[in-house]
PyMOL Python script that loads the backbone (N, CA, C, O; Angstrom):
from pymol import cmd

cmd.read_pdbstr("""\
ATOM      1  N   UNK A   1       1.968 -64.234  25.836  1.00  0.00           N
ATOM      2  CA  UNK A   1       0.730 -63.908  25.153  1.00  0.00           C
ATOM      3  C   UNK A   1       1.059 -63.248  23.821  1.00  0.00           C
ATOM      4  O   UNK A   1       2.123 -62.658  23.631  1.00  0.00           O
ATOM      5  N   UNK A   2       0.057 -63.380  22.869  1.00  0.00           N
ATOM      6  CA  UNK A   2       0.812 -63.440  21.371  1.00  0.00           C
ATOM      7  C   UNK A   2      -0.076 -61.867  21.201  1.00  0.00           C
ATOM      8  O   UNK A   2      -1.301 -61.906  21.307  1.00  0.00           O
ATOM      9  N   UNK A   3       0.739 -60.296  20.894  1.00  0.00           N
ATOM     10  CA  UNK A   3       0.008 -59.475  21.415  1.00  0.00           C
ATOM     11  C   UNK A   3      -0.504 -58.749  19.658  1.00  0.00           C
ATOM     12  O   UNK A   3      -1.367 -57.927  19.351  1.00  0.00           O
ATOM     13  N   UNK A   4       0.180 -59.280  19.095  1.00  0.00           N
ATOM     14  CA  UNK A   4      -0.242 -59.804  17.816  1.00  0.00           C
ATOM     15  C   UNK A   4      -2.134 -59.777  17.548  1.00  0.00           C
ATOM     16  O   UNK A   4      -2.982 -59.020  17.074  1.00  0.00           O
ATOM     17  N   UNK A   5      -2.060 -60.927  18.104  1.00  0.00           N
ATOM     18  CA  UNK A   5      -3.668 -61.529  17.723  1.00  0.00           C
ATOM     19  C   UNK A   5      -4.427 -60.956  18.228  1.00  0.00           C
ATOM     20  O   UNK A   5      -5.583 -61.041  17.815  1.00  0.00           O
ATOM     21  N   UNK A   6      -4.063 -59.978  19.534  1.00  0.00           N
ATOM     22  CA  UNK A   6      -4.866 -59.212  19.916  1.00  0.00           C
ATOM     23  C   UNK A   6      -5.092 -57.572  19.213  1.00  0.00           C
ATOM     24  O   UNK A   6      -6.057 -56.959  19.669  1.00  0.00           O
ATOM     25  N   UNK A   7      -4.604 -57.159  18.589  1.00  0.00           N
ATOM     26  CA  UNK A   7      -4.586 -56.427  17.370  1.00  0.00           C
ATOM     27  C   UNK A   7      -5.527 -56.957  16.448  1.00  0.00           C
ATOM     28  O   UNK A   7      -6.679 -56.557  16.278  1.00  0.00           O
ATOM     29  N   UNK A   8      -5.006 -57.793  15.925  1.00  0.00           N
ATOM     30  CA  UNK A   8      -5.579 -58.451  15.219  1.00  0.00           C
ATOM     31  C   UNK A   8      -7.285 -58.449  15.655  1.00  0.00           C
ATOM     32  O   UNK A   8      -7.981 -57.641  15.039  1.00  0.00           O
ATOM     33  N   UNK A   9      -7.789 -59.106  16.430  1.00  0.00           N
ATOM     34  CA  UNK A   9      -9.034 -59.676  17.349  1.00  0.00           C
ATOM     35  C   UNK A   9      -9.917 -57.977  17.216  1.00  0.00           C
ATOM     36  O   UNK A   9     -11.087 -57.788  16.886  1.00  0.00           O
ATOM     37  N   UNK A  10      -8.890 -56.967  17.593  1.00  0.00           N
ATOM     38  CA  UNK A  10      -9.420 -55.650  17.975  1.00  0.00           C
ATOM     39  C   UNK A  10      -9.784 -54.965  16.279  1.00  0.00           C
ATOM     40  O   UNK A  10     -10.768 -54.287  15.985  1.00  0.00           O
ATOM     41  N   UNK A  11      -9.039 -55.250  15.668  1.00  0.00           N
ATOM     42  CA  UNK A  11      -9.470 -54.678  14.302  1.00  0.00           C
ATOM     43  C   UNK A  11     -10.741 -55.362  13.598  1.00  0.00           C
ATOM     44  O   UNK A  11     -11.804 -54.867  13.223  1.00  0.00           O
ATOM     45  N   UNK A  12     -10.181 -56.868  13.549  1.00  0.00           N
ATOM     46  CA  UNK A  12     -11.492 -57.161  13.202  1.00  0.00           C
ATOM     47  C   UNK A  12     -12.906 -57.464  14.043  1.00  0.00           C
ATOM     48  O   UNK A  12     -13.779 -58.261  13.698  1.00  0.00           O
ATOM     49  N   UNK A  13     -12.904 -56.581  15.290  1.00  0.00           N
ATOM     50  CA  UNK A  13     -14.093 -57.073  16.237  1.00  0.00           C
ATOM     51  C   UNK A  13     -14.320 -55.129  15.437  1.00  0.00           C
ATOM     52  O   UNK A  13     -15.517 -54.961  15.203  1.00  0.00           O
ATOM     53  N   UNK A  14     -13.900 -54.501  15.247  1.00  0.00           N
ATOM     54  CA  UNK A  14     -14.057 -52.880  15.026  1.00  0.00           C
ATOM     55  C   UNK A  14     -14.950 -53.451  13.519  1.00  0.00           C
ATOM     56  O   UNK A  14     -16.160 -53.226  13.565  1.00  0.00           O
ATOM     57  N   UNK A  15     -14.581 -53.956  12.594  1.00  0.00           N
ATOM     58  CA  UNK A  15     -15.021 -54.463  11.266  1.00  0.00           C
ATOM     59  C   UNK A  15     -16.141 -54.784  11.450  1.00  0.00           C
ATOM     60  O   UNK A  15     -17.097 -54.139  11.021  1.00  0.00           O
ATOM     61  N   UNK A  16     -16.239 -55.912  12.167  1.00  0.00           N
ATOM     62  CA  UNK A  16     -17.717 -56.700  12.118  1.00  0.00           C
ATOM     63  C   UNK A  16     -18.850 -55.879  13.241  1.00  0.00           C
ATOM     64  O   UNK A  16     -20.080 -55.918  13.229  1.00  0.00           O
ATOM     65  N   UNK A  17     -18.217 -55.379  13.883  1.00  0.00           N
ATOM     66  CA  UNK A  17     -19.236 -54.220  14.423  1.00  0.00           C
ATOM     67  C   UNK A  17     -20.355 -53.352  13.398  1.00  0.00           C
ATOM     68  O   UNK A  17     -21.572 -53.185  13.318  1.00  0.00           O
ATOM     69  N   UNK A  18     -19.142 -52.938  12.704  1.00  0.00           N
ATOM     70  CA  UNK A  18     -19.674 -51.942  11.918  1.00  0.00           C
ATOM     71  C   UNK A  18     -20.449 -52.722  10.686  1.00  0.00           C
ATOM     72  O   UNK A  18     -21.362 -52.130  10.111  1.00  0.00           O
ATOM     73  N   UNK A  19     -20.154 -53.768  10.375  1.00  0.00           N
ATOM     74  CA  UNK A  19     -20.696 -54.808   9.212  1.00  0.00           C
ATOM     75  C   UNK A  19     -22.311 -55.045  10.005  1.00  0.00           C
ATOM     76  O   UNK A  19     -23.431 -54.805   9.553  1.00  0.00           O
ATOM     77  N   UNK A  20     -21.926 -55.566  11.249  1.00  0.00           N
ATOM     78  CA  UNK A  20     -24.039 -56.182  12.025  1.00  0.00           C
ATOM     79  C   UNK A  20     -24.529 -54.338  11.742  1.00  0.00           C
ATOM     80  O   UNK A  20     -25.412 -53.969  10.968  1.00  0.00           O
ATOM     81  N   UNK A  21     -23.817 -53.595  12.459  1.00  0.00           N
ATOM     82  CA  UNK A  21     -24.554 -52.316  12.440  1.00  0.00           C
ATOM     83  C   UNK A  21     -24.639 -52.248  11.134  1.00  0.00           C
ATOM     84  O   UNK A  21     -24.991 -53.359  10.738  1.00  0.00           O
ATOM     85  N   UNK A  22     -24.509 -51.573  10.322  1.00  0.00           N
ATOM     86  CA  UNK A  22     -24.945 -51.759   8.785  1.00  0.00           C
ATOM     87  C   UNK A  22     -26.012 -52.805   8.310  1.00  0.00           C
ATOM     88  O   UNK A  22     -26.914 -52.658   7.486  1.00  0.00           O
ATOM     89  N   UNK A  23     -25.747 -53.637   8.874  1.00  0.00           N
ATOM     90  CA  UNK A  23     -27.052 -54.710   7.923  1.00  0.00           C
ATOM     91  C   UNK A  23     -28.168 -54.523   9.148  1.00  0.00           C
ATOM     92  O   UNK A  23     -29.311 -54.674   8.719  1.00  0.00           O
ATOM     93  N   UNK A  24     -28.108 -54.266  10.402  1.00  0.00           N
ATOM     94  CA  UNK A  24     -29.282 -54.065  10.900  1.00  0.00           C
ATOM     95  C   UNK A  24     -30.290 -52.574  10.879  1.00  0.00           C
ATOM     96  O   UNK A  24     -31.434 -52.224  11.167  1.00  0.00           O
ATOM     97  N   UNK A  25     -29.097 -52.041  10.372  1.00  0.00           N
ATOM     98  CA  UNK A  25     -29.940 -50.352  10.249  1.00  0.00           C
ATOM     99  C   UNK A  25     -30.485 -50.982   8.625  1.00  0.00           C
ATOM    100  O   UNK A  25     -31.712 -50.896   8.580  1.00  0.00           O
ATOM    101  N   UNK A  26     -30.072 -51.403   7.700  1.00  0.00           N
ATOM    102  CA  UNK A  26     -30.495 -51.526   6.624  1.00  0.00           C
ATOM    103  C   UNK A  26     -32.063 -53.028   6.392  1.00  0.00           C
ATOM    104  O   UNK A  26     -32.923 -53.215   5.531  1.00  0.00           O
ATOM    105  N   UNK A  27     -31.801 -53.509   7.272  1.00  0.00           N
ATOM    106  CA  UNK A  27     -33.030 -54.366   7.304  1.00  0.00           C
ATOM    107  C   UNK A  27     -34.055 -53.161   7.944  1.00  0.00           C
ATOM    108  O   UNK A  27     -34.869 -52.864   7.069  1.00  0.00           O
ATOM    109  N   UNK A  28     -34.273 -52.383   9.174  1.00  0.00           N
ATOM    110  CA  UNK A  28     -34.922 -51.733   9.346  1.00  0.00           C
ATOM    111  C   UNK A  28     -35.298 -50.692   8.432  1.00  0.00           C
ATOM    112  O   UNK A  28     -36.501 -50.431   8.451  1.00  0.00           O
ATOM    113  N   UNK A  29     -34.407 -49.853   7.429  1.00  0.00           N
ATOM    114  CA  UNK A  29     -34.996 -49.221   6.644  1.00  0.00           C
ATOM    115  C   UNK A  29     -35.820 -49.541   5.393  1.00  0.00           C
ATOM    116  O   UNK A  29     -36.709 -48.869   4.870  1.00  0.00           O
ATOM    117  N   UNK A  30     -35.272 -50.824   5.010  1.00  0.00           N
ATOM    118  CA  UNK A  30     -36.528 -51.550   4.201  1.00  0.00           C
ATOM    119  C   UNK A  30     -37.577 -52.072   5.015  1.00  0.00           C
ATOM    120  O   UNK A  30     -38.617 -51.692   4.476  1.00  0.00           O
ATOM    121  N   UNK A  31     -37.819 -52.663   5.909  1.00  0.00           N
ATOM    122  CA  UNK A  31     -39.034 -52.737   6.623  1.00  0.00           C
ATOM    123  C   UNK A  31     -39.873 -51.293   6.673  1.00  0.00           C
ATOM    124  O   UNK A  31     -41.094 -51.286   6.517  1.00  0.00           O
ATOM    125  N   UNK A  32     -39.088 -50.039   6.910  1.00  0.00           N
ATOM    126  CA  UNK A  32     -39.746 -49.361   7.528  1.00  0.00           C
ATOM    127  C   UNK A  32     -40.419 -48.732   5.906  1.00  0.00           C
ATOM    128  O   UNK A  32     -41.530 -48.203   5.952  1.00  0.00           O
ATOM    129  N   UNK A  33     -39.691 -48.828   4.529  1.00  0.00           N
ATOM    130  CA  UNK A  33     -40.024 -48.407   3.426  1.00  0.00           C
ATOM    131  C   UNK A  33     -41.138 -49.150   2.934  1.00  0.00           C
ATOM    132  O   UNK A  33     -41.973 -48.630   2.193  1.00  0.00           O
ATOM    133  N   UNK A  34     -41.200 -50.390   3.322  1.00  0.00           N
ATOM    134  CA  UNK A  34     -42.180 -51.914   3.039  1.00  0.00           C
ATOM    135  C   UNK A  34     -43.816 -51.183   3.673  1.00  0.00           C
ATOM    136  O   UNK A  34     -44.929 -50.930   3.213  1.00  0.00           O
ATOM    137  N   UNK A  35     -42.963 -51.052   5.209  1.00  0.00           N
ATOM    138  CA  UNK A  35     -44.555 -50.312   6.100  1.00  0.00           C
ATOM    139  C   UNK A  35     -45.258 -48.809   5.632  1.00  0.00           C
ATOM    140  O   UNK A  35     -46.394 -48.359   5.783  1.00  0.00           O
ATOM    141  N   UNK A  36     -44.003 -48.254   4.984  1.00  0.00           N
ATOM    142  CA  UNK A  36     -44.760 -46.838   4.510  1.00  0.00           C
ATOM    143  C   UNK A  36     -45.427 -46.882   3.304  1.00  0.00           C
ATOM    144  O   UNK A  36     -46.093 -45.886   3.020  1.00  0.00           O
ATOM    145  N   UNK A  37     -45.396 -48.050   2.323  1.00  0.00           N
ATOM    146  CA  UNK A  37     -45.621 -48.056   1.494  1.00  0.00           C
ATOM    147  C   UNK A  37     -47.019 -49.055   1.627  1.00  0.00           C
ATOM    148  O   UNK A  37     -47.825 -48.822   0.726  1.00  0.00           O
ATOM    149  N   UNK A  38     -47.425 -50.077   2.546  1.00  0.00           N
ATOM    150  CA  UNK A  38     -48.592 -50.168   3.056  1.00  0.00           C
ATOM    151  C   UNK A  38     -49.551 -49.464   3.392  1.00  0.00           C
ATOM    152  O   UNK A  38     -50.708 -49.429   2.975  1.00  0.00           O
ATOM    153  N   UNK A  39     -48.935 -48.799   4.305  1.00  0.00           N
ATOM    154  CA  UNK A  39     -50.228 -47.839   5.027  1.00  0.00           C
ATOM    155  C   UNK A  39     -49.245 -46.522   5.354  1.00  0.00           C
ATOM    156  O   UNK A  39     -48.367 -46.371   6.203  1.00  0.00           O
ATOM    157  N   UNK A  40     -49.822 -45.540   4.207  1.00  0.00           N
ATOM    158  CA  UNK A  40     -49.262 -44.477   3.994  1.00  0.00           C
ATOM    159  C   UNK A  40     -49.715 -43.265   5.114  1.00  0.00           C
ATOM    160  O   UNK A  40     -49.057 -42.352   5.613  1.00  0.00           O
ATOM    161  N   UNK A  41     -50.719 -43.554   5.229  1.00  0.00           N
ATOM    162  CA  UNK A  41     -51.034 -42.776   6.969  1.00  0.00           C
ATOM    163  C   UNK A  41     -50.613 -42.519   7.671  1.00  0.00           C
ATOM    164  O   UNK A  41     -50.716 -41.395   8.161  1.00  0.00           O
ATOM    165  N   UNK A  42     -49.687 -43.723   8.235  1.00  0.00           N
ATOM    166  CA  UNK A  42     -48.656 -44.174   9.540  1.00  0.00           C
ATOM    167  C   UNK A  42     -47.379 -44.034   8.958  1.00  0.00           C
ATOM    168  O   UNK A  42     -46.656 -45.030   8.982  1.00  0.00           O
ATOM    169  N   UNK A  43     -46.866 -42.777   8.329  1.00  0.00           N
ATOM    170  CA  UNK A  43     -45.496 -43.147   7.728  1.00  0.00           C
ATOM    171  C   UNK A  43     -44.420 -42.314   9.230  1.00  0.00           C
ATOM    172  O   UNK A  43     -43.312 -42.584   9.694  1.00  0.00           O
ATOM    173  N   UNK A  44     -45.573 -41.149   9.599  1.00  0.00           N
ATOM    174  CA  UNK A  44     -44.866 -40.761  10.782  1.00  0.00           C
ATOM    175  C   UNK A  44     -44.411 -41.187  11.729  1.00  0.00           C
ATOM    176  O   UNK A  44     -43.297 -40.769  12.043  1.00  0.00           O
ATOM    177  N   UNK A  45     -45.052 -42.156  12.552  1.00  0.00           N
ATOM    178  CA  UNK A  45     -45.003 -43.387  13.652  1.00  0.00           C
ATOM    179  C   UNK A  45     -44.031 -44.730  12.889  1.00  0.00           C
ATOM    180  O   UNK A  45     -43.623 -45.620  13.635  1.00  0.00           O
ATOM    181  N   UNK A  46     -43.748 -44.781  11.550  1.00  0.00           N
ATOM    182  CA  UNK A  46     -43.358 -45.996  11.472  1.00  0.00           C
ATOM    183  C   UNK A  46     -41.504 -45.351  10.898  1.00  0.00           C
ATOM    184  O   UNK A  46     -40.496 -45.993  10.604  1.00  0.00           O
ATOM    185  N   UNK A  47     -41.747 -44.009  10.946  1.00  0.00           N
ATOM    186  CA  UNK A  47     -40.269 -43.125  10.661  1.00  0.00           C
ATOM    187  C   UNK A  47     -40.059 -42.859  12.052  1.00  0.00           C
ATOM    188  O   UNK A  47     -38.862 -43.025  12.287  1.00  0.00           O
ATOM    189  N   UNK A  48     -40.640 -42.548  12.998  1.00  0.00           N
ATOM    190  CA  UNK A  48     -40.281 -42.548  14.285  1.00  0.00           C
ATOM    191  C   UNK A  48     -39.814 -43.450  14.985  1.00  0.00           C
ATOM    192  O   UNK A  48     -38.924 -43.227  15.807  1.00  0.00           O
ATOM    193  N   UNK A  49     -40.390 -44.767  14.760  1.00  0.00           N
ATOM    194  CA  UNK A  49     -39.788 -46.233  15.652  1.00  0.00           C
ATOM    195  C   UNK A  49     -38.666 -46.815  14.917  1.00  0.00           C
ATOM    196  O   UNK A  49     -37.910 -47.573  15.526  1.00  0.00           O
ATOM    197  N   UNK A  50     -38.447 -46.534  13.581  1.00  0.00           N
ATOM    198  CA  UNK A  50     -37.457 -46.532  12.563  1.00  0.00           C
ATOM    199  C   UNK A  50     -35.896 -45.962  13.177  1.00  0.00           C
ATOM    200  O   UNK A  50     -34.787 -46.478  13.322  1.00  0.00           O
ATOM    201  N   UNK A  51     -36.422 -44.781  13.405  1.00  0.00           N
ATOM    202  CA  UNK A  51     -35.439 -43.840  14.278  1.00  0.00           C
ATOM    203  C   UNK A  51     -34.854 -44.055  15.075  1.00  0.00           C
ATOM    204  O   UNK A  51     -33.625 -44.010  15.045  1.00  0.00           O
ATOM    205  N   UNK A  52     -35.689 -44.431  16.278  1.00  0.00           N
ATOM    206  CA  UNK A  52     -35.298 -45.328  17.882  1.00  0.00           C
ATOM    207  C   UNK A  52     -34.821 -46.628  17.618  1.00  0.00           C
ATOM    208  O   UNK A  52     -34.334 -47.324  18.509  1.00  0.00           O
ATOM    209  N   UNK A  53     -34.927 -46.982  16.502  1.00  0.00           N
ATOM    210  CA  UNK A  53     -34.252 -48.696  16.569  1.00  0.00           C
ATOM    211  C   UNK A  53     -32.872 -48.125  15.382  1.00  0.00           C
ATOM    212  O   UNK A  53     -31.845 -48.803  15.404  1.00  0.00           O
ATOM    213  N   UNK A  54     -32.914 -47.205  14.650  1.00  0.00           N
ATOM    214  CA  UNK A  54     -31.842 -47.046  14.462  1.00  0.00           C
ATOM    215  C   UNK A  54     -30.472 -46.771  15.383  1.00  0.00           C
ATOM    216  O   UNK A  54     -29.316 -47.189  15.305  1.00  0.00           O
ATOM    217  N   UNK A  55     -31.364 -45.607  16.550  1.00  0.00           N
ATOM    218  CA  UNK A  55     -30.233 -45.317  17.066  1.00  0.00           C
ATOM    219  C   UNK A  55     -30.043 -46.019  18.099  1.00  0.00           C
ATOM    220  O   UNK A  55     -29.132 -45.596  18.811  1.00  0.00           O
ATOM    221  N   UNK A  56     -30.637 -47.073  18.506  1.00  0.00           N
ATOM    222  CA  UNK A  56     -30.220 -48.157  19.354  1.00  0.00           C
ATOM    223  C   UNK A  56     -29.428 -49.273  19.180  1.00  0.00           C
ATOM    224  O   UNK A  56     -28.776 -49.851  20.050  1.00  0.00           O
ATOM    225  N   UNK A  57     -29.560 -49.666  17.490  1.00  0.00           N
ATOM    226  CA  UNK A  57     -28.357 -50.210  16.986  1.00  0.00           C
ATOM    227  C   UNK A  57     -27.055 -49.307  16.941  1.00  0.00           C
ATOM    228  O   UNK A  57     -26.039 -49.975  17.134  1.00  0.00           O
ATOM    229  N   UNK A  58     -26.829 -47.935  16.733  1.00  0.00           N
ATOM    230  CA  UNK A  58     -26.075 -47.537  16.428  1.00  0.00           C
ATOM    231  C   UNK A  58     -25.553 -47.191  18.075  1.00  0.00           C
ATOM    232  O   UNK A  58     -24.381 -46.842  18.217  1.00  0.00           O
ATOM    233  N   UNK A  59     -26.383 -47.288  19.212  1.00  0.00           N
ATOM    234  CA  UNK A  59     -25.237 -47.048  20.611  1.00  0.00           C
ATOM    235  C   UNK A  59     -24.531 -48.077  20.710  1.00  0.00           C
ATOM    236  O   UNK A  59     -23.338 -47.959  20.992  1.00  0.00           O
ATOM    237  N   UNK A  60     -25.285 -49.713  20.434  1.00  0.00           N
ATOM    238  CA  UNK A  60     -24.635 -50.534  21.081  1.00  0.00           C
ATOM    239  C   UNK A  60     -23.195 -50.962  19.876  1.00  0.00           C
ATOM    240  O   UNK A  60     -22.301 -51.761  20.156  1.00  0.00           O
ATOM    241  N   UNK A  61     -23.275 -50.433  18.967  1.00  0.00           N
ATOM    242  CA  UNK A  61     -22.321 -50.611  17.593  1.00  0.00           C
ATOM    243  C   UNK A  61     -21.264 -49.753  18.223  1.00  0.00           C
ATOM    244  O   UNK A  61     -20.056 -49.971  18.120  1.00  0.00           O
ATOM    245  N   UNK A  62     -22.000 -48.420  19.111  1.00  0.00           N
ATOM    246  CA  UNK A  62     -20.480 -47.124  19.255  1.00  0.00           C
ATOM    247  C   UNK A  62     -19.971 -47.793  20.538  1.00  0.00           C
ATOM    248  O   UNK A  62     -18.744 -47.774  20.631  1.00  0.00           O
ATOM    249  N   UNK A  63     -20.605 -48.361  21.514  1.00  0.00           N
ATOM    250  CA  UNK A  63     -19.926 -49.407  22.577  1.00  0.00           C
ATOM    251  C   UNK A  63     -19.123 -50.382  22.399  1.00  0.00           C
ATOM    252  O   UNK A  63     -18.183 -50.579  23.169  1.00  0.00           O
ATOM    253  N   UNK A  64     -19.374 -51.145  21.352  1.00  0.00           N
ATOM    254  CA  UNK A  64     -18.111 -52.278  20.587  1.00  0.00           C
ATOM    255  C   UNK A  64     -17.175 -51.467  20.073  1.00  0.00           C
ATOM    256  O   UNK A  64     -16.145 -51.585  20.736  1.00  0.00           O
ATOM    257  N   UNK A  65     -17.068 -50.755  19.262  1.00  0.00           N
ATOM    258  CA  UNK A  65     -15.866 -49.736  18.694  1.00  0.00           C
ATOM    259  C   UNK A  65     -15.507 -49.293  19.793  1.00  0.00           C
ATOM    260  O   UNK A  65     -14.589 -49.950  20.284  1.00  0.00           O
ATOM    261  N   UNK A  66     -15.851 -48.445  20.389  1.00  0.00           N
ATOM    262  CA  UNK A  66     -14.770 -48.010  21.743  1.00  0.00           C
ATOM    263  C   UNK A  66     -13.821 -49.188  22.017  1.00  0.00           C
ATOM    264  O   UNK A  66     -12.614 -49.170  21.773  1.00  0.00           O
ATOM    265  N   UNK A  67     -14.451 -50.134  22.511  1.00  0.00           N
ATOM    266  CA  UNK A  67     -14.073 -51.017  23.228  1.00  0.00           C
ATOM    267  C   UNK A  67     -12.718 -51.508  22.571  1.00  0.00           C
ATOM    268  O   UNK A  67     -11.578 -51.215  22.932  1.00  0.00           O
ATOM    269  N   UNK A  68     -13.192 -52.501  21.292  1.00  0.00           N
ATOM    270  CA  UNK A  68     -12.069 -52.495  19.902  1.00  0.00           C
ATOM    271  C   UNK A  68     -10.933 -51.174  20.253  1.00  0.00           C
ATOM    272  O   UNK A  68      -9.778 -51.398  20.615  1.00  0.00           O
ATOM    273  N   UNK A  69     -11.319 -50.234  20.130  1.00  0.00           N
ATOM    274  CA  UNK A  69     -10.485 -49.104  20.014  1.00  0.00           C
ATOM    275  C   UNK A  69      -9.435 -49.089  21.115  1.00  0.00           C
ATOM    276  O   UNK A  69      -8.217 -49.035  20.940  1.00  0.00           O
ATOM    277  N   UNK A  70     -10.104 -49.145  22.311  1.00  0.00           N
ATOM    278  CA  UNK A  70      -9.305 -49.314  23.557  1.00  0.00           C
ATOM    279  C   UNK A  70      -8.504 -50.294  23.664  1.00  0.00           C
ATOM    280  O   UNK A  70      -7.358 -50.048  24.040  1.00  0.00           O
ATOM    281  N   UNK A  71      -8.847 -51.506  23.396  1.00  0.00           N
ATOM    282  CA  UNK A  71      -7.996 -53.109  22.802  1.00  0.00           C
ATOM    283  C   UNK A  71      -6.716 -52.305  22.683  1.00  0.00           C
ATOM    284  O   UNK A  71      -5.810 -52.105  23.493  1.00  0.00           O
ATOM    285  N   UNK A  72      -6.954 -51.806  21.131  1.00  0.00           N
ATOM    286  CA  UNK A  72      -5.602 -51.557  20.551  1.00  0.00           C
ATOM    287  C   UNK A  72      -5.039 -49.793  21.536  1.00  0.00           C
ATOM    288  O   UNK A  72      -4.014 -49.212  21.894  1.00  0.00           O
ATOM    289  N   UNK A  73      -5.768 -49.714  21.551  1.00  0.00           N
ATOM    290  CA  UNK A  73      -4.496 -48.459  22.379  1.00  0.00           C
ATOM    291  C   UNK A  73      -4.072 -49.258  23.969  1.00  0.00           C
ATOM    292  O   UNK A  73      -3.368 -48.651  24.775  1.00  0.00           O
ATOM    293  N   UNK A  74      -4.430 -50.212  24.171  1.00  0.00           N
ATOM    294  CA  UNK A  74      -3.754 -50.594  25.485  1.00  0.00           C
ATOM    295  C   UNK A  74      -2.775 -51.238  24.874  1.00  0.00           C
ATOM    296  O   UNK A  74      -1.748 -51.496  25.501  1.00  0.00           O
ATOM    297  N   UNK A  75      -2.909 -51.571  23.678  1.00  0.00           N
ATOM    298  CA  UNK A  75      -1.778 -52.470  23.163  1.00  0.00           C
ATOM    299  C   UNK A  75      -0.606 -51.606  22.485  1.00  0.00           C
ATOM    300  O   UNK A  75       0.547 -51.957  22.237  1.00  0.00           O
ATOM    301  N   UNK A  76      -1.033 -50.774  22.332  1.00  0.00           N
ATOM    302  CA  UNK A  76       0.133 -50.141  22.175  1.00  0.00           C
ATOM    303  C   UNK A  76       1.114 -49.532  23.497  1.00  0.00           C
ATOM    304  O   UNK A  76       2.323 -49.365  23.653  1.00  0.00           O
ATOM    305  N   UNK A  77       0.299 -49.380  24.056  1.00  0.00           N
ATOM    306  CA  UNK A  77       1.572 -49.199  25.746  1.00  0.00           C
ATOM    307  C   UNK A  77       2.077 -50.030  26.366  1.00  0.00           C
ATOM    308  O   UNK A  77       2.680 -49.907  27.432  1.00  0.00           O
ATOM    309  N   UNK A  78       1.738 -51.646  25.313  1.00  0.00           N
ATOM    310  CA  UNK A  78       2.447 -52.668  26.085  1.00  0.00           C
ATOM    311  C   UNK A  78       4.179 -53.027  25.843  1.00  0.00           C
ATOM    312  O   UNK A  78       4.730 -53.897  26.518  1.00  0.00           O
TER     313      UNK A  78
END
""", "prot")
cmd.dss("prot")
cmd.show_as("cartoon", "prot")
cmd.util.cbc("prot")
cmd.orient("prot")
């Protein structure tokens, strides 16, 4: 097994993690700037669900990095 590519695989699965997380927290904050700027009323409720979908992208983003992370530290005790 080429333990190589699995390094490899683990760095860039750590990269593109963090690349979807980034563009999905950033589509939500322009939506959520788009909605406050509609209906300025609701900026509380639409900064609140803003919030919860931020940090729901950002658990399942800290679950891939671990994971990535662990990749390479098993690979190093090989």
């Amino acid at each position: 097994m080429e333990y190589g590519l699995i390094g490899l695989a683990a760095g860039l699965g750590a990269g593109l993690v963090t690349m979807g997380a980034a563009m999905g927290i950033g589509k939500i904050t322009a939506a959520a700037a788009e909605a406050t700027g509609r209906q300025p009323e609701a900026a509380n409720d639409i900064r609140t669900t803003a919030l919860i979908m931020s940090a729901l992208i950002e658990g399942v983003a800290l679950f891939c990095a671990v994971t990535c992370f662990l990749l390479q530290g098993a690979l190093a005790s090989m």
